[in-house]
TIBAVEX-5981 format. One line per field, with one value per residue (C-alpha): residue number from 1; x, y, z. Coordinates in steps of 0.05 Angstrom, whole numbers, plus 5000, padded with zeros to 4 digits. Example, Ala and Ser with C-alpha at 12.3 -4.5 7.8 and 13.67 -1.06 7.14 Angstrom:
! residues 2
seq <- (1 2)
px <- (5246 5273)
py <- (4910 4979)
pz <- (5156 5143)
***
This chain:
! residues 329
seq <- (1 2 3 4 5 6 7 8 9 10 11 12 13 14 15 16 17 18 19 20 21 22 23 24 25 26 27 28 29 30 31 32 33 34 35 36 37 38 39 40 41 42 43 44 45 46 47 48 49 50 51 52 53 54 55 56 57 58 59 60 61 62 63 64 65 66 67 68 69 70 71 72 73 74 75 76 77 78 79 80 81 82 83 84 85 86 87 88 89 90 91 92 93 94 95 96 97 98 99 100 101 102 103 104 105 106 107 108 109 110 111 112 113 114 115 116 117 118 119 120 121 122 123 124 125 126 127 128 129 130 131 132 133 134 135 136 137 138 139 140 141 142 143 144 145 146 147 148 149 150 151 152 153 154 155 156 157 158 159 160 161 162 163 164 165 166 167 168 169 170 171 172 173 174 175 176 177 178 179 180 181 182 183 184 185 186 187 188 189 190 191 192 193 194 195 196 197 198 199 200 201 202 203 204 205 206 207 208 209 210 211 212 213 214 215 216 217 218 219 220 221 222 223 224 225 226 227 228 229 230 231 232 233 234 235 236 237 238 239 240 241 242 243 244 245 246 247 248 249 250 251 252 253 254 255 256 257 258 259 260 261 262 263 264 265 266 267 268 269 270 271 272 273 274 275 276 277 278 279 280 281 282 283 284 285 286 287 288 289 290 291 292 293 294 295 296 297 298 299 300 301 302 303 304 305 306 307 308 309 310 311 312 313 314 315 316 317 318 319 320 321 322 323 324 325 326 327 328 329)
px <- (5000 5022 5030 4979 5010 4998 4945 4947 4923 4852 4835 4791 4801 4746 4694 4708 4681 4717 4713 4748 4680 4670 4614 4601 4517 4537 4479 4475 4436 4392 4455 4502 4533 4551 4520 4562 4521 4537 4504 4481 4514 4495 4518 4475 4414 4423 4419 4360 4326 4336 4302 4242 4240 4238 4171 4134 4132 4103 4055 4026 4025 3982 3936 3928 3902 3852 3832 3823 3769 3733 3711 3698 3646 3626 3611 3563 3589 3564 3609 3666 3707 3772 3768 3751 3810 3847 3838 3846 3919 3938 3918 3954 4017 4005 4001 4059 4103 4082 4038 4094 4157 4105 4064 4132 4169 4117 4088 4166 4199 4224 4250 4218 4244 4304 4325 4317 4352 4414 4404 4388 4337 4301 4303 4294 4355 4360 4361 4287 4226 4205 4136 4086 4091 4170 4157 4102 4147 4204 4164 4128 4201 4227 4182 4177 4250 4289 4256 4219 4229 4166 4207 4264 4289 4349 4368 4341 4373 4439 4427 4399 4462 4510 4475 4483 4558 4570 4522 4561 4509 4498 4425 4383 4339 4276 4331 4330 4265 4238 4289 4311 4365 4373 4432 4457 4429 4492 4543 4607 4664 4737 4769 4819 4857 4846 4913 4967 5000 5065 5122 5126 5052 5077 5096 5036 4989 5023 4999 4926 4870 4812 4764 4719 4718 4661 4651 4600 4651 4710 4664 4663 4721 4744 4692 4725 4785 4771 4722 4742 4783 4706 4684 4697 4728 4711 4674 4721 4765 4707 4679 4757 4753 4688 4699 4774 4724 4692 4749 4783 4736 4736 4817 4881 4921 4925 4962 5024 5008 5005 4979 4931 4861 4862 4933 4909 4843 4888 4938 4881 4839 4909 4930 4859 4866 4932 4912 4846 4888 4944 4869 4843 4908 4923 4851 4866 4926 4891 4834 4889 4920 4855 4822 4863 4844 4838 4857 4921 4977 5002 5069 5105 5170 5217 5211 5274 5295 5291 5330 5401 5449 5507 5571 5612 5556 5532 5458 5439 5427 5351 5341 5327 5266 5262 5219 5182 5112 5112 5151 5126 5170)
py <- (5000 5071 5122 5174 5252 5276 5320 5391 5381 5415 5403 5343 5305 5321 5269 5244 5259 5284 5213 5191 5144 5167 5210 5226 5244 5320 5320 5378 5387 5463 5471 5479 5416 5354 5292 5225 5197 5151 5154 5088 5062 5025 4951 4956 4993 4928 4876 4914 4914 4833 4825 4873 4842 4780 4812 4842 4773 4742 4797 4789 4709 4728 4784 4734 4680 4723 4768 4726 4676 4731 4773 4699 4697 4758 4788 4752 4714 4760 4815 4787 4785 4803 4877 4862 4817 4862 4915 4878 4851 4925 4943 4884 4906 4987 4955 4907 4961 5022 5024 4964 5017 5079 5038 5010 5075 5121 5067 5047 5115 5111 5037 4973 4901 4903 4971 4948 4881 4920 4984 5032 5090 5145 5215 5282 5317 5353 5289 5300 5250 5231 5252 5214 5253 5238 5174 5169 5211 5161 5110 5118 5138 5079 5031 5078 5078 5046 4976 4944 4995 4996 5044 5020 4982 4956 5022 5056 5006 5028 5090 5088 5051 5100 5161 5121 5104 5184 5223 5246 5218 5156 5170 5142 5182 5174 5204 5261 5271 5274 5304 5243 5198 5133 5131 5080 5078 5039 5078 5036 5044 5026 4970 4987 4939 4952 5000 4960 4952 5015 4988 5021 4984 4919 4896 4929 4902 4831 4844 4858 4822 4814 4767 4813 4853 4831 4818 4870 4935 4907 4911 4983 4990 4961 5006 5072 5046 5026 5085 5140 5180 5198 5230 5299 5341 5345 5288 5243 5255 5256 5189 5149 5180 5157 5075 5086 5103 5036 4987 5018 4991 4920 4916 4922 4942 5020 5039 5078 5162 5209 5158 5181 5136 5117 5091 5048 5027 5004 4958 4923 4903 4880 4846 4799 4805 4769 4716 4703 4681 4634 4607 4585 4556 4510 4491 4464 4435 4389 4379 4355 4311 4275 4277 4271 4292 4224 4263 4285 4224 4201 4211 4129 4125 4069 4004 3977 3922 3982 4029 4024 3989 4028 4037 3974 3936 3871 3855 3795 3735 3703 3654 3584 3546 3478 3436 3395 3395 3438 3494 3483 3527)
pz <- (5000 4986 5039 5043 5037 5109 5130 5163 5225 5226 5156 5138 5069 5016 5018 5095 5154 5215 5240 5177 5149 5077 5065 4995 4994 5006 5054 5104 5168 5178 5231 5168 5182 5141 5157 5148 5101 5041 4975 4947 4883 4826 4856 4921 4883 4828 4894 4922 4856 4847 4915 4901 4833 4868 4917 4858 4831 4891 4893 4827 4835 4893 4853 4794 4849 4888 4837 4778 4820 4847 4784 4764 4822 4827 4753 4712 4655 4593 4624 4637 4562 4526 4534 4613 4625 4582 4644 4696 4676 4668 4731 4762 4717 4749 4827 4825 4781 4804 4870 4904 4908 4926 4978 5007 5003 5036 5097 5114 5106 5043 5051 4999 5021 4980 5002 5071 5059 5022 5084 5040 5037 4994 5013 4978 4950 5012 5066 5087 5076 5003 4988 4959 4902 4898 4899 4849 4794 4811 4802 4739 4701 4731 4705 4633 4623 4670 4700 4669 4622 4575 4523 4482 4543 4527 4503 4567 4609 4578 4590 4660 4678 4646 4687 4751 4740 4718 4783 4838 4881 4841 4826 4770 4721 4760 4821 4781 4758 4826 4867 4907 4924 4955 5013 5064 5133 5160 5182 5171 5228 5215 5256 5307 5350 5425 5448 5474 5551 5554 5577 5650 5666 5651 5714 5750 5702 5716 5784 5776 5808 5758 5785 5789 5720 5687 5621 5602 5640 5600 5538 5552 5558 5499 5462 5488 5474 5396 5390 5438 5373 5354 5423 5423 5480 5546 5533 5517 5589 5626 5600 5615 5677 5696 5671 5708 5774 5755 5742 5798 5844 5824 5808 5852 5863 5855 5794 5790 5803 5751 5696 5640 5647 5584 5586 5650 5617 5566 5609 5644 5577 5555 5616 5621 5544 5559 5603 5566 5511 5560 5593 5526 5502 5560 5549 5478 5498 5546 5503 5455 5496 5528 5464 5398 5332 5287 5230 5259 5246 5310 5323 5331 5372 5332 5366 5400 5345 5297 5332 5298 5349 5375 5348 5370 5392 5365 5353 5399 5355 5358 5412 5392 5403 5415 5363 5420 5423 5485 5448 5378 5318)
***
């Protein structure tokens, strides 16, 4: 990997937020500031799209077997013809193509099954709510030139493709047309290694009795630890100093004065970190040796008459048997 130029300190690469997550929507709050949202691109909108495809099928299997039987049942037989059945599949084609995305969109805040499957949303252009009226416009260029496309639509699949790939935002034509896009509801952290022990805590972390840190404070720990870099100041001291309070009162002894908190919240997740690890390997070493793996070849010492004899030394020659029928050969 290449080294990244360094950054003034201050000064906050284009396209990332402050907490270094990328956020590329251009979306900001009424406060005047960015929000850390992602726009969607054209591979997640393509997977949501397979799985809604996947609903508006089911949905018109279902229309075509409830619907069908009861204009059966309930029209008479001289009205029901071509031109009648004729209407009736169009409407079924308008519900599952256009009403499935609007009815989704507006009831589950701009979210259909694939989108929420994938984690991905429509808003306006300016991160509120999509309107019903958003979402109708969307929808009817959608299914006029982008999917199923109803005009020229391998053409307008090209096209709508091309226009996706070449939007800052990534949005479609039916994006554009109504004034929306479609973003990512998960926020995506990096992964950062807990901190490791400094050298002068070593031997004081060696020391440390922690029977009685519990699972769930050492989780928080670890989470200020990994995550503390995106906690502003004075809330980031006061937090460390706070969990310190806590696994102060269930470790000992006390630590060396003059130590940062977060350097000694450090030591002690790496110190039970530490013996966590020499617990759990003892543990397979004895499962090992009770219990061998039949799929691991066993390790055979030589038997003695294979064992090369020592320099100097003759082999003993075989003892002789008698040929009696008490000692048969």
């Amino acid at each position: 990997m290449s080294a990244q130029p360094p950054v003034p300190a201050g000064t906050v690469p284009a396209g990332v937020d402050p907490a270094g997550r990328w956020a590329d929507a251009g979306l900001v709050s009424g406060e005047a500031v960015a929000l850390d949202v992602r726009a969607a691109r054209l591979g997640s909108r393509v997977l949501a799209l397979l799985i809604d495809v996947v609903g508006q099928l089911f949905c018109a299997a279902l229309l075509a077997l409830t619907l069908t039987p009861l204009v059966l049942i309930v029209l008479p037989d001289q009205v029901v013809d071509r031109a009648l059945t004729g209407a009736l599949e169009t409407l079924g084609l308008v519900l599952v193509v256009v009403g499935y995305p609007v009815l989704w969109e507006r009831l589950n805040h701009g979210r259909t099954p694939g989108k929420l499957a994938v984690g991905l949303r429509v808003v306006s252009a300016d991160g509120g709510p999509v309107q019903w009226r958003q979402s109708l416009t969307r929808a009817l260029v959608g299914a006029a030139v982008e999917w199923p496309g109803l005009v020229l639509p391998l053409l307008s699949w090209v096209a709508g493709a091309t226009v996706m790939l070449t939007d800052p935002r990534g949005r479609r034509l039916g994006d554009l047309v109504a004034g929306t896009m479609v973003v990512h509801t998960r926020t995506t952290y990096p992964w950062r290694p807990a901190p490791a022990i400094v050298a002068p805590l070593a031997g004081w972390a060696a020391t440390l009795d922690l029977t009685r840190l519990d699972d769930a404070l050492a989780l928080a720990v670890r989470q200020y630890l990994t995550r503390g870099q995106q906690i502003v100041e004075p809330h980031r001291s006061r937090l460390a100093r706070e969990l310190w309070r806590e696994v102060a009162a269930v470790t000992a002894p006390t630590p060396p004065p003059g130590v940062p908190e977060p350097l000694l919240l450090a030591a002690v997740l790496a110190e039970r970190n530490r013996r966590g690890s020499l617990r759990l390997r003892h543990q397979r070493a004895l499962t090992t040796a009770l219990w061998p793996d039949p799929a691991t070849p066993a390790v055979v010492a030589p038997a003695a008459a294979d064992r090369p004899a020592p320099a100097g030394v003759r082999p003993a020659a075989p003892a002789l048997r008698s040929a009696s029928p008490d000692h048969p050969a």
